[in-house]
DSSP file (Angstrom, degrees, kcal/mol; ACC not computed):
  #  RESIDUE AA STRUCTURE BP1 BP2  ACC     N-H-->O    O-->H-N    N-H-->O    O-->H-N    TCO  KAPPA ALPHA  PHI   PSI    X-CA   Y-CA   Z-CA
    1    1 A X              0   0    0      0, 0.0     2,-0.4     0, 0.0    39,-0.2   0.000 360.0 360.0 360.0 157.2    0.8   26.6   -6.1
    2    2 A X  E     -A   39   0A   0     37,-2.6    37,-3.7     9,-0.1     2,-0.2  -0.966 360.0-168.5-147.5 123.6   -0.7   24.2   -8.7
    3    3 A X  E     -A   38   0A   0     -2,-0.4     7,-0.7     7,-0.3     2,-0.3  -0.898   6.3-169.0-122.2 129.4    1.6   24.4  -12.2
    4    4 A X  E     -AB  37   9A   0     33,-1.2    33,-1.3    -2,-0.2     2,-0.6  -0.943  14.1-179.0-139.2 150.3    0.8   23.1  -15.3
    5    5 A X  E >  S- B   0   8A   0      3,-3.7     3,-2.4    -2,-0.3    31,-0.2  -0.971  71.7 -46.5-124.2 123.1    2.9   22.6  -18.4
    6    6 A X  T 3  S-     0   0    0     -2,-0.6    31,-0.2     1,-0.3     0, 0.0  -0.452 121.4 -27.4  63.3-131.6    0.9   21.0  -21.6
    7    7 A X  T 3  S+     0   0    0     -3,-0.1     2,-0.3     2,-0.0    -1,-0.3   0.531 123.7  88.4 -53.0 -24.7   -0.9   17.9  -20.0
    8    8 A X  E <   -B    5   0A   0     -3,-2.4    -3,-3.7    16,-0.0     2,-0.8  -0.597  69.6-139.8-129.3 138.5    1.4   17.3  -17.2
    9    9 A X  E     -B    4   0A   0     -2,-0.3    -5,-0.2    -5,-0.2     2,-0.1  -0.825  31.6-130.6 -96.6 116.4    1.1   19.3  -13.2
   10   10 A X        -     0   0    0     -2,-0.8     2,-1.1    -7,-0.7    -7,-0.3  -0.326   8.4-118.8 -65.8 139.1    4.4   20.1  -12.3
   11   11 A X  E     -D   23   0B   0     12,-2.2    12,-0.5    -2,-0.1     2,-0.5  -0.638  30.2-146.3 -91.0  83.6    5.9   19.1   -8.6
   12   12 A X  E     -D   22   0B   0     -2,-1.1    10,-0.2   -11,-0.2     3,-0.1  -0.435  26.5-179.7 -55.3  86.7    6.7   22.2   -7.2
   13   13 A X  E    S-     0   0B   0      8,-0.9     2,-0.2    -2,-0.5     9,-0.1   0.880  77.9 -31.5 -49.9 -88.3   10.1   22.2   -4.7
   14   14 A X  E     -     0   0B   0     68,-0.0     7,-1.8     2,-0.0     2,-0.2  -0.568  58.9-167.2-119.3 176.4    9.5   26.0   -4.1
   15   15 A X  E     +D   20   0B   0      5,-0.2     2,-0.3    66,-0.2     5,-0.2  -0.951   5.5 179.3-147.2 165.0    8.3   29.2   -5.8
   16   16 A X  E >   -D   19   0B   0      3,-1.6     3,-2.1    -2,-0.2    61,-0.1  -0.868  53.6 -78.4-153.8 176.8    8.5   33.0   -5.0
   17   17 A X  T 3  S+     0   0    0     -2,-0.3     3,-0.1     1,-0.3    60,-0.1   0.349 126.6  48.1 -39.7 -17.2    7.2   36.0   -6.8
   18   18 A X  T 3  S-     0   0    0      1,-0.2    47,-3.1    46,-0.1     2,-0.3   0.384 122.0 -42.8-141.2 -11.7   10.0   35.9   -9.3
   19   19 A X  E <   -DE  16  64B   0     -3,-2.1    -3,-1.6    45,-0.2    45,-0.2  -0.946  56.6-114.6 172.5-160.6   10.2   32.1  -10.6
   20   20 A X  E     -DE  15  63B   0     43,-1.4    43,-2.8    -2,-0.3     2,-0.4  -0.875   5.4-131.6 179.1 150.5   10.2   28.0   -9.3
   21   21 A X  E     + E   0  62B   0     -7,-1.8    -8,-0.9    41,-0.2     2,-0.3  -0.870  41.0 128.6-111.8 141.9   11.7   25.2   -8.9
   22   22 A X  E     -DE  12  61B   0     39,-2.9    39,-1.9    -2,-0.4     2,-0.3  -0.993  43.5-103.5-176.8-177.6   10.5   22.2   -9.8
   23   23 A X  E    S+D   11   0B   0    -12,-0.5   -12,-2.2    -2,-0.3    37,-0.1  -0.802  86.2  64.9-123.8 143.7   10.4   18.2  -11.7
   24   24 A X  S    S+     0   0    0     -2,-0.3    -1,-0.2   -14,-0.2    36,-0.1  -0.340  76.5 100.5 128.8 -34.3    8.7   17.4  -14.6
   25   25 A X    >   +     0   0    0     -3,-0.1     3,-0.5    36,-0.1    -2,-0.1   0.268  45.5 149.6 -16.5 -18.6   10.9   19.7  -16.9
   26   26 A X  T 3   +     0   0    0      1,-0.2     3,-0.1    35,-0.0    34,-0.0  -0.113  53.3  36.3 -59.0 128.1   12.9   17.3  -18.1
   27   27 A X  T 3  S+     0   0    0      1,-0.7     2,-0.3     0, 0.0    -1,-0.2   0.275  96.0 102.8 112.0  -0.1   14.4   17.8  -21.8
   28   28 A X    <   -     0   0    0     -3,-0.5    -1,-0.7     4,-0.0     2,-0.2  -0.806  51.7-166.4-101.5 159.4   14.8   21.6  -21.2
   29   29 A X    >   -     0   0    0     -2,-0.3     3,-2.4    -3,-0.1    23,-0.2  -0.825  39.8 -62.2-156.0-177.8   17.9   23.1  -20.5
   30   30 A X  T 3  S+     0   0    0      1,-0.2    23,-0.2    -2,-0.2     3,-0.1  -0.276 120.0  25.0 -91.0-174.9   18.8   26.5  -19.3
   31   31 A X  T 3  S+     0   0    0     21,-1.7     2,-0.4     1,-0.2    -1,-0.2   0.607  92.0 126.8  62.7   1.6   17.8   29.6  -21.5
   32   32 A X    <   -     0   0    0     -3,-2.4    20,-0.3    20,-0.0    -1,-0.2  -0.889  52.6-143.2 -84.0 127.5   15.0   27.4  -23.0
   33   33 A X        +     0   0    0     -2,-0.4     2,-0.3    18,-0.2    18,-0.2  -0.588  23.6 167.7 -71.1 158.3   11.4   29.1  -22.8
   34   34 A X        -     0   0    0     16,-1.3    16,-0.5    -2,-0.2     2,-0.3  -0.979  20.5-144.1-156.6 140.4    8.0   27.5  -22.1
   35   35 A X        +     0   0    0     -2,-0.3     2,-0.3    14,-0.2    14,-0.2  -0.754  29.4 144.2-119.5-176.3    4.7   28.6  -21.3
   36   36 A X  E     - C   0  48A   0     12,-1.6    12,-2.3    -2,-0.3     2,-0.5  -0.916  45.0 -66.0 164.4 168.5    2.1   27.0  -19.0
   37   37 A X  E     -AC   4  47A   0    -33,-1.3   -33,-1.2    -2,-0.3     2,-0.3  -0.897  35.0-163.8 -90.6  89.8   -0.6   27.5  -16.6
   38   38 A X  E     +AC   3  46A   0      8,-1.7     8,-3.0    -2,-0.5     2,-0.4  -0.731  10.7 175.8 -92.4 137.1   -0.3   28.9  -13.1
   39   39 A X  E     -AC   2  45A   0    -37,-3.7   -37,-2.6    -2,-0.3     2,-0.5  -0.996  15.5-165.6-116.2 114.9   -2.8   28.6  -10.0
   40   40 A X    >   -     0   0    0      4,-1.0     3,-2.0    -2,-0.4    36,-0.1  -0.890  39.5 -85.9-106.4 151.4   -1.6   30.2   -6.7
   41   41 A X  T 3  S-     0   0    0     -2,-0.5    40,-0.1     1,-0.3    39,-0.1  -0.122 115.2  -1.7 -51.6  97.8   -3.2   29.5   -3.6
   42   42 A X  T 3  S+     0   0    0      1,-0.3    -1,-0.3    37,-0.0     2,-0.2   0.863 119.0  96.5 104.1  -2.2   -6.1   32.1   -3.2
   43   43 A X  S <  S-     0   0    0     -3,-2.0    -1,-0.3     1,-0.1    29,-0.1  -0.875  75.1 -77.4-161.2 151.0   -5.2   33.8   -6.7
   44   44 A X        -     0   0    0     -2,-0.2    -4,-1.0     1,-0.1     2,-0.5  -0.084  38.4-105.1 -42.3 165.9   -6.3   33.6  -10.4
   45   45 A X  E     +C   39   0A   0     -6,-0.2     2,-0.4     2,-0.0    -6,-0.2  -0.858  50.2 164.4 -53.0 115.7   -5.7   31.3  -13.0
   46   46 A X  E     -C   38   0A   0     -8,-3.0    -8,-1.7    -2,-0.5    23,-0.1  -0.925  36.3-121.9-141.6 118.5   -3.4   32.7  -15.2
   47   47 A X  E     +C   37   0A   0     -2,-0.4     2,-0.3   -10,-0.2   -10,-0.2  -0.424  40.4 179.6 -60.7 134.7   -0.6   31.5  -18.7
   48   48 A X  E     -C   36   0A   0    -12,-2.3   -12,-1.6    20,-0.1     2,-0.4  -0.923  24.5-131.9-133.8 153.7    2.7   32.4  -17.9
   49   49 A X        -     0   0    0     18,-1.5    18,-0.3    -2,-0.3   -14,-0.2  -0.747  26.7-166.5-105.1  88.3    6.1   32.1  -19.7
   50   50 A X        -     0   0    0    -16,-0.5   -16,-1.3    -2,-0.4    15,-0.2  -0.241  13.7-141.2 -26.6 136.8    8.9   30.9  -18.1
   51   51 A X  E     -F   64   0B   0     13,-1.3    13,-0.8   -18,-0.2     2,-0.4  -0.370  18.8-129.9 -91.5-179.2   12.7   30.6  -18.3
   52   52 A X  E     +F   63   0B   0    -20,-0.3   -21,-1.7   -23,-0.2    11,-0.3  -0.894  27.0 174.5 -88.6 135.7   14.9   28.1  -17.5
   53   53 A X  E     -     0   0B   0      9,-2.7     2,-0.2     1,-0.4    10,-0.2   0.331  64.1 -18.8-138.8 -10.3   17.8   29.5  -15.3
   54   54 A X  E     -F   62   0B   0      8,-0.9     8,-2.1   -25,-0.1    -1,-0.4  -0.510  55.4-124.1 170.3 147.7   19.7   26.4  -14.3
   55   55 A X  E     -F   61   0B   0      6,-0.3     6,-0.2    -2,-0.2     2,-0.2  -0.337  29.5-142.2 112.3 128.6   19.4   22.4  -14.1
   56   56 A X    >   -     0   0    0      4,-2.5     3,-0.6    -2,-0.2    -1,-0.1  -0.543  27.2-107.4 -85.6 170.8   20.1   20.7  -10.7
   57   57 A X  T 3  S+     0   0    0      1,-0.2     2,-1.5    -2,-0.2    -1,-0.2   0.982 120.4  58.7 -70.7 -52.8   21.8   17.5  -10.1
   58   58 A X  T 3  S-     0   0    0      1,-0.2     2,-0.6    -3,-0.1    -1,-0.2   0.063 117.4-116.3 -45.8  10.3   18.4   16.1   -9.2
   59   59 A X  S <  S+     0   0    0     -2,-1.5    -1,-0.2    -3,-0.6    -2,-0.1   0.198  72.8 126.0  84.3 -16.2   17.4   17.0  -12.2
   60   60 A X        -     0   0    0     -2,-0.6    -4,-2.5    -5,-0.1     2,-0.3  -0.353  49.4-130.1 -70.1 169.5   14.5   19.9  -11.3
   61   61 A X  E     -EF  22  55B   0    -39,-1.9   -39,-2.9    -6,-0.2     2,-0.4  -0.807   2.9-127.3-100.6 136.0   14.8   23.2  -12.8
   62   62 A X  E     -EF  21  54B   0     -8,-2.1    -9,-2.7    -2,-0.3    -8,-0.9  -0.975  28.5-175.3 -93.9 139.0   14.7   26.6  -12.0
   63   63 A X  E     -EF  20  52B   0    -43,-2.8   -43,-1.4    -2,-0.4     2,-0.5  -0.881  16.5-154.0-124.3 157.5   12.6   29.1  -13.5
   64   64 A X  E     -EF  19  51B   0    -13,-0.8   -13,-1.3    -2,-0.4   -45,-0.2  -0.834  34.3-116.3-122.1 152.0   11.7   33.0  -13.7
   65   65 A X        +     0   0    0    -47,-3.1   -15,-0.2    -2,-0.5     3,-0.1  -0.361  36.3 174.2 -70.8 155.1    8.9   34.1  -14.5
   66   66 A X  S    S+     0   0    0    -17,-0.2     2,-0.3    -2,-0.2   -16,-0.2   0.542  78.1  20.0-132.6 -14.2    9.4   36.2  -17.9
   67   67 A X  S    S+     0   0    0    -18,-0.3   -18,-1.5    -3,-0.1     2,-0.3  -0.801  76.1 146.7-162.9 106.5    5.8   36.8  -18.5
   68   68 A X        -     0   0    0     -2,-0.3   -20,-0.1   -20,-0.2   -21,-0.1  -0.853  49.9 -96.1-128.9 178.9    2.6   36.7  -15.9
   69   69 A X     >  -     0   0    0     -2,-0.3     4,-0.8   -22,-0.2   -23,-0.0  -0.351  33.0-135.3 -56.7 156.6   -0.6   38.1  -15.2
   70   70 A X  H  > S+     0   0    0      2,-0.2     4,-2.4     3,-0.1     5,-0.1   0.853 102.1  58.9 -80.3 -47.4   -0.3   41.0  -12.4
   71   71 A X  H  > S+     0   0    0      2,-0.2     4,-1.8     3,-0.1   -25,-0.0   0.836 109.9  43.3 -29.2 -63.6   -3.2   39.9  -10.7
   72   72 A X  H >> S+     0   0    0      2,-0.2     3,-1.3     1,-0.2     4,-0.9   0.996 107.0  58.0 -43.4 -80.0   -1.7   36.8  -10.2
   73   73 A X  H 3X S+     0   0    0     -4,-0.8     4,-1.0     1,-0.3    -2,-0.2   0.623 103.6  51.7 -12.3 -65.8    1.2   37.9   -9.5
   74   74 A X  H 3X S+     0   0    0     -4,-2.4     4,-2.2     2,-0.2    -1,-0.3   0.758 104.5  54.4   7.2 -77.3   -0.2   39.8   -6.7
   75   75 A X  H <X S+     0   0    0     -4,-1.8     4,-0.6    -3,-1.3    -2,-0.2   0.936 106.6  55.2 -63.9 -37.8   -2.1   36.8   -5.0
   76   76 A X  H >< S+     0   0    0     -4,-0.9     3,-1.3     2,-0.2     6,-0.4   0.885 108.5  48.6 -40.7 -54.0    1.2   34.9   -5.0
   77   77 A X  H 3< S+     0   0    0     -4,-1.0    -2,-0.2    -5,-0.4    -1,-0.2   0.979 114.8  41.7 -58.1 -50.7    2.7   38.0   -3.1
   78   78 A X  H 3< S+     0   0    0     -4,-2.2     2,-0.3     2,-0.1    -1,-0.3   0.666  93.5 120.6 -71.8 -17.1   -0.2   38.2   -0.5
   79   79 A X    X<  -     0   0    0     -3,-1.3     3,-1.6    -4,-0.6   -37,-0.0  -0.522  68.4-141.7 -80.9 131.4    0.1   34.2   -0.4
   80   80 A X  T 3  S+     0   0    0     -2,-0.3    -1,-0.1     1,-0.3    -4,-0.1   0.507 105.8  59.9  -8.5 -30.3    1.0   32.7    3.3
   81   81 A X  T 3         0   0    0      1,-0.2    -1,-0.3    -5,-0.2   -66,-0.2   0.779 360.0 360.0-108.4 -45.7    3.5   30.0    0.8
   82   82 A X    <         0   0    0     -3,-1.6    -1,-0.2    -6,-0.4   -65,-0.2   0.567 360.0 360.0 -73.0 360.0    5.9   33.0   -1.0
């Protein structure tokens, strides 16, 4: 799944239906929102908002989705990768 947050394409550990983990977050912390740009494999393009839900020691993030397209949403479910 191909992320993008302002300029910058996110490195995506994992995802599911429900959120992601991932680097490039840095300077967020958790309960912080963001929006961005999601592509899943197979699926629209679609802005989503995201949460932050907790900080790693490696420094990625987890996030839940708080706001996506359905459609998207959708292709993600049906994707091979969720």
């Amino acid at each position: 799944m191909k992320l993008m947050v302002g300029e910058r394409e996110l490195e995506t550990l994992n995802w599911t239906v429900g959120g992601f983990m991932a680097h490039g977050l840095e300077g967020l912390e958790p309960r912080d929102r963001f929006t961005g740009q999601l592509e899943p494999p197979g699926g629209p393009s679609c802005k989503f908002t995201g949460q932050v839900t907790r900080v790693d020691t490696n420094g990625a993030r987890a996030v839940r989705f708080v706001e996506v397209d359905l459609s998207t949403l959708l292709a993600m479910q049906d994707s091979p990768s969720a």
